[in-house]
C-alpha positions in Angstrom: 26.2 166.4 110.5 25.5 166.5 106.8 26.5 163.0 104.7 26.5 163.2 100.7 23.9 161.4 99.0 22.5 161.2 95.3 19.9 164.3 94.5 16.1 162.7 94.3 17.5 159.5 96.6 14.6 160.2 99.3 10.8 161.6 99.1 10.5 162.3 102.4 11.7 164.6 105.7 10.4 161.9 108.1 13.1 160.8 110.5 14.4 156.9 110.0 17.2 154.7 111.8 20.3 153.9 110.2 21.1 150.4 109.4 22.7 149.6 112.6 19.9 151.7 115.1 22.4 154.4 116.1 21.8 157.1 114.8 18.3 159.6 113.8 18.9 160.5 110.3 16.7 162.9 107.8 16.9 163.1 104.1 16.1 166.4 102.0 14.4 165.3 99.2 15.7 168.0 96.7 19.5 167.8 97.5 19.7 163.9 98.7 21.9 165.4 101.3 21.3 163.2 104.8 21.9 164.5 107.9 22.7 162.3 111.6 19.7 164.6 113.6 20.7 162.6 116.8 23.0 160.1 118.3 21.3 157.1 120.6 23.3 156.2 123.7 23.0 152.9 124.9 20.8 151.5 126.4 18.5 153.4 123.6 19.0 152.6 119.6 17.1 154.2 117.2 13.1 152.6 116.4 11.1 154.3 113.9 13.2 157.3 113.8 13.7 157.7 117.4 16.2 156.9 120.0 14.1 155.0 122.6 14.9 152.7 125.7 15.0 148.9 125.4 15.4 146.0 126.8 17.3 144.2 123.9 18.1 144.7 120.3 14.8 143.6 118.2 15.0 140.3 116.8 17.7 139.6 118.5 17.9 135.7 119.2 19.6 133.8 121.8 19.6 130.1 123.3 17.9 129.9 126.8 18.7 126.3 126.7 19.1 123.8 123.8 15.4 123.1 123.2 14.9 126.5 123.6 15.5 130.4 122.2 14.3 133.5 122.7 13.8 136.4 120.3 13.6 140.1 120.9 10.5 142.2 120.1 10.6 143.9 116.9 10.3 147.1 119.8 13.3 146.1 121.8 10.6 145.9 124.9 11.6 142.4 125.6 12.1 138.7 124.8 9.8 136.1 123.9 11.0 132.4 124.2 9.9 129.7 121.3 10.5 126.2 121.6 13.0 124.6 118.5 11.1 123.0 115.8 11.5 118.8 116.3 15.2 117.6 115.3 16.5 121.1 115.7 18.4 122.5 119.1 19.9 125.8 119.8 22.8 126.7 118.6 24.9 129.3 121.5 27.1 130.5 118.4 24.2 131.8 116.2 21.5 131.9 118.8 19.5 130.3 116.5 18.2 126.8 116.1 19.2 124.3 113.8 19.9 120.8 113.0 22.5 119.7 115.4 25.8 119.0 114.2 25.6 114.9 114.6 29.3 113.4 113.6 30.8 110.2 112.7 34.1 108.9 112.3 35.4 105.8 110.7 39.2 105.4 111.6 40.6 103.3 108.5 44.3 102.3 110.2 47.4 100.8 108.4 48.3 97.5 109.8 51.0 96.7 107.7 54.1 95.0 108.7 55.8 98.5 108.5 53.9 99.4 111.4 56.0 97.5 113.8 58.8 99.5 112.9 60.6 102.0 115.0 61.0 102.1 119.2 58.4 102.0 120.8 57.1 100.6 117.6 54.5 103.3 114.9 51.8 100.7 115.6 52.2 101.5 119.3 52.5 105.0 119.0 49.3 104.8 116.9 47.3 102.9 120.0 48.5 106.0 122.5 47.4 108.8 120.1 44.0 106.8 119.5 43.6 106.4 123.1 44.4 110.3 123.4 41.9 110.8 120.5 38.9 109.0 121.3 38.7 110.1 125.5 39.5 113.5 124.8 36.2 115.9 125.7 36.1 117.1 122.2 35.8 113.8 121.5 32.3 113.4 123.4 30.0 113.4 121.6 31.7 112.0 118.5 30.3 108.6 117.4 33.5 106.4 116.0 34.0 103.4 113.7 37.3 101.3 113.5 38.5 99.2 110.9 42.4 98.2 109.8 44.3 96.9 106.3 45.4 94.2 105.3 42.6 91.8 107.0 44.7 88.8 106.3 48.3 89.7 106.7 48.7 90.1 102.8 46.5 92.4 100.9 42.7 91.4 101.7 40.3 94.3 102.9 37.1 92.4 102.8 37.4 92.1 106.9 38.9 95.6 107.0 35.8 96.7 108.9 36.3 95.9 112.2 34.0 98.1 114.6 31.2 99.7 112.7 29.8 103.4 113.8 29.3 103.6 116.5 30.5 100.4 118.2 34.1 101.0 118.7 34.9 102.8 122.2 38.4 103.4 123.5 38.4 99.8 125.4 37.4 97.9 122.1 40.3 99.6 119.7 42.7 99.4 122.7 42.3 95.7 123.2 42.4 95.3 119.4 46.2 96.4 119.0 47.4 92.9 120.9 46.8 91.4 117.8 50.1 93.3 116.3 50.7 94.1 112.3 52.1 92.7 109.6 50.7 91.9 106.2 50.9 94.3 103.0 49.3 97.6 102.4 46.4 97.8 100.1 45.3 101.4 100.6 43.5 101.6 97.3 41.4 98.5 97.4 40.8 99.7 101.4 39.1 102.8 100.2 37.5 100.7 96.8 36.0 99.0 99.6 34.6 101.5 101.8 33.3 103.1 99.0 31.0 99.9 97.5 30.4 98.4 101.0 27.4 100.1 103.7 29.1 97.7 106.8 30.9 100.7 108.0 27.6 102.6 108.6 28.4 106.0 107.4 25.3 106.0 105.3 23.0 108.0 108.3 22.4 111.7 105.9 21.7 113.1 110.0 25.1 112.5 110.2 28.1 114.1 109.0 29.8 110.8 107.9 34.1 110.5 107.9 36.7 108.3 106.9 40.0 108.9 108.5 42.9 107.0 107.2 46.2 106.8 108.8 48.9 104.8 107.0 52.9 104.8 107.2 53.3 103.5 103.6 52.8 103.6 99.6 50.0 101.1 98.1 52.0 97.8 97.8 48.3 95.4 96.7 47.0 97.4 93.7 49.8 96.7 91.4 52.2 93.6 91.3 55.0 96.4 92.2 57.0 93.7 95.3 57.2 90.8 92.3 58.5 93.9 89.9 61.0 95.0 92.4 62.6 91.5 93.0 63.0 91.1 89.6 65.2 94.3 89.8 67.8 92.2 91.9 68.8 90.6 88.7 69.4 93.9 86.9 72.8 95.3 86.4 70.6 98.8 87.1 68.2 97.9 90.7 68.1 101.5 92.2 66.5 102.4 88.7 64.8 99.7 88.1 63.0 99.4 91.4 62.0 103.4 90.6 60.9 102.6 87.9 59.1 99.8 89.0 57.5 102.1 91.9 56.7 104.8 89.2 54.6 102.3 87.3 53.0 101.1 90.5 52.1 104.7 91.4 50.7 105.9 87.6 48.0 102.9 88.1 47.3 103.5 91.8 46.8 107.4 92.4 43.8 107.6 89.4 42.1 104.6 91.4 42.5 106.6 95.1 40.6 109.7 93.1 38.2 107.8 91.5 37.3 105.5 94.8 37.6 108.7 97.0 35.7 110.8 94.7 32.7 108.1 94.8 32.3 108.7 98.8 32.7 112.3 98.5 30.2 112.8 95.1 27.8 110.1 95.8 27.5 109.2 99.8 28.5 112.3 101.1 31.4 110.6 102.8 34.7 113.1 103.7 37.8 111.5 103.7 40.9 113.0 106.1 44.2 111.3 105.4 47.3 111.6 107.8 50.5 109.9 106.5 52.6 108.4 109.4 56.4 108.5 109.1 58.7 109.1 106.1 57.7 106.2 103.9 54.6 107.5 102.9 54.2 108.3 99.1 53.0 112.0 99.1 50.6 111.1 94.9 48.9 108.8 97.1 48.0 110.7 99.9 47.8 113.7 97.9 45.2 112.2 95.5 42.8 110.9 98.5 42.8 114.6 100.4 42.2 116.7 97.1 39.2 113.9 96.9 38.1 114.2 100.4 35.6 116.8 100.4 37.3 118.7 103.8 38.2 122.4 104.1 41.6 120.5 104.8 42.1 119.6 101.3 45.5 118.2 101.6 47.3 115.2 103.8 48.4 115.9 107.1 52.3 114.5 108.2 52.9 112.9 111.7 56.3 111.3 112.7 55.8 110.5 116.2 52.4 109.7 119.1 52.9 113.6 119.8 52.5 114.9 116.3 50.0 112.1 115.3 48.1 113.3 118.2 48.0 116.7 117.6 47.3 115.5 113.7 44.7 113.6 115.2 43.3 117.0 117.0 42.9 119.1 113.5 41.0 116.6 111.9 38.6 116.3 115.2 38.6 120.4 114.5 37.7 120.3 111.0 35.2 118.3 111.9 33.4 120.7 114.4 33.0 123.0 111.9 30.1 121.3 110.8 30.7 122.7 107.2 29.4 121.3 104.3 30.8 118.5 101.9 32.9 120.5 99.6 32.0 119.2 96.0 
C-alpha cells in the first residue's frame, strides 16, 4: 500500500512504526511516497520498525493501587511499578499520578421567612434534599461547611457561619433546621461576607474550595427596597411603583453580587454554585453570582420542589468531581 507524501520528506529506506505502532511503513526518499510494508496483529505492534510480541503497550501507565502505578517498558516486555511522589495518588482515569482531587463545600442556605412557605414548607423540603445530599456515596469523601442568612431574623450575616469546613455532618445540619426561618434576606451582604471573612475555612489551596448558595428570594437587606415598597401603598400607582421600587433595589444590588463573587473567584480561588429555590427568585441576582462563580456551570440552577432541589443538589456535587480548574 502506497500513501502520498511530500517529495524529499524522508532520507532514509529504514523501516519505522507509524504513530499508533500498527503498521511497518518505508519512505522513498526521492518520491516521499510511503508505503504500509506490514500490518502488526495484536498482541504484536510495531517497535523500531518491526511488528514484535509484547506484553503491554510501552509507557503505558496504570494504577496498581492508589500509592502506586506501573509503567510499560519502552519494549513493551513488561511493567515496572513506581511508587507516587508524596501528596500525589493514582488516578484509575489517567493511570497516572497526581494531586488528589481534595473538595470542600460550604452550603450558604436562605433562612428567610419565605422559607416557611409552601406544604410541607421550602425550608423542610430544603432539610430532606440536604440530608439526601450530604449521605449520598458521592458525597464521601466531600468535606462540608454550613452556614444560613439572616443570623438574626432581620438582615445580619455576621453569624451566617454556622458549621465551618469540615464540621458540619448530616446530624449537625439536620438538628439545626428545628430552629425554623424567618427574618429578611441579605444575599448580597451574605456573599460580602464570605468574601472578607476566613471563618468559613475555604482558604486550604489543597482544596478545591466551594460556596453553594440556595435561596428562594430577591435581596431584600442591600437596599431600603421594603420601606420603598410601603410607601407605594399611598400612591394612586402601587403595582408601578413597587416595580419601580424593586428595579432600583436590583440596579444597586446585582453590581455588588459581581463585585463580592468576583473577589472569591479572582482572589481566594473560591467557586460559587447558586440554585434559586421556587418562583420568587430574581433571575439578575442569581444570574450575576453564577457568571461570577468560576464553575463550568456558569449559570443558576432552578429547583421547585425536595425532588428537583435534590437532583439540583446532584449536578453541582458532579461539577465538582470534575476537579477542573477555577475558570477566571
Amino acid at each position: 500500500m502506497l500513501t502520498r507524501g511530500r517529495r524529499g520528506g524522508c532520507t532514509s529506506t529504514a523501516p519505522y512504526c507509524s504513530t499508533d505502532r500498527t503498521q511497518v511503513l518505508t519512505c522513498d526518499p526521492f518520491t516521499g511516497a510511503v508505503t504500509v510494508t506490514q500490518t502488526c496483529v495484536s498482541p504484536e505492534i510495531c517497535i523500531d520498525g518491526a511488528c514484535v510480541d509484547v506484553a503491554c503497550t510501552p509507557h503505558r501507565s496504570e494504577c496498581v493501587d492508589e500509592n502506586t502505578v506501573r509503567i510499560c517498558r519502552s519494549d513493551g516486555s513488561g511493567w515496572e511499578e513506581h511508587p507516587c511522589p508524596e501528596a500525589e495518588l493514582c488516578n484509575p482515569e489517567s493511570g497516572q499520578c497526581e494531586p488528589p482531587c481534595l473538595l470542600r463545600v460550604f452550603i450558604l442556605l436562605d433562612q428567610s421567612g419565605s422559607m416557611s412557605d409552601g406544604t410541607p414548607t421550602k425550608w423542610e423540603q430544603a432539610r430532606q434534599a440536604l440530608h439526601t445530599l450530604m449521605t449520598s456515596e458521592t458525597a464521601a469523601d466531600v468535606e462540608f461547611g454550613f452556614g444560613a442568612f439572616p443570623s438574626d431574623g432581620n438582615c445580619a450575616t455576621d453569624g451566617v457561619v454556622i458549621n465551618p469546613v469540615p464540621d458540619a455532618t448530616d446530624t449537625i445540619v439536620q438538628t439545626y433546621f428545628s430552629r425554623g426561618a424567618s427574618g429578611n434576606t441579605p444575599i448580597a451582604a451574605s456573599i460580602e461576607f464570605m468574601a472578607t471573612d476566613t471563618m468559613a475555612n475555604l482558604n486550604d489551596p489543597a482544596y478545591h474550595n466551594f460556596i453553594l448558595l440556595v435561596s428562594d428570594g430577591s435581596d431584600t437587606c442591600y437596599t431600603e427596597v421594603d420601606s420603598c415598597i410601603i410607601g407605594c401603598m399611598s400612591s394612586p400607582t402601587p403595582f408601578i411603583c413597587i416595580a419601580a421600587c424593586e428595579a432600583e433595589a436590583e440596579a444597586l444590588t446585582v453590581p455588588a453580587l459581581r463585585a463580592a463573587t468576583e473577589h472569591l473567584r479572582r482572589d481566594l480561588d473560591i467557586r460559587t454554585f447558586v440554585i434559586g429555590f421556587g418562583e420568587g427568585v430574581s433571575d439578575a441576582e442569581l444570574t450575576a453570582i453564577a457568571e461570577e462563580g468560576g464553575t463550568a456551570l456558569g449559570t443558576w440552577l432552578p429547583a421547585s420542589d425536595v425532588e428537583e432541589l435534590a437532583a439540583a443538589f446532584d449536578d453541582v456535587l458532579e461539577e465538582m468531581w470534575e476537579c477542573n480548574p477555577v475558570i477566571h
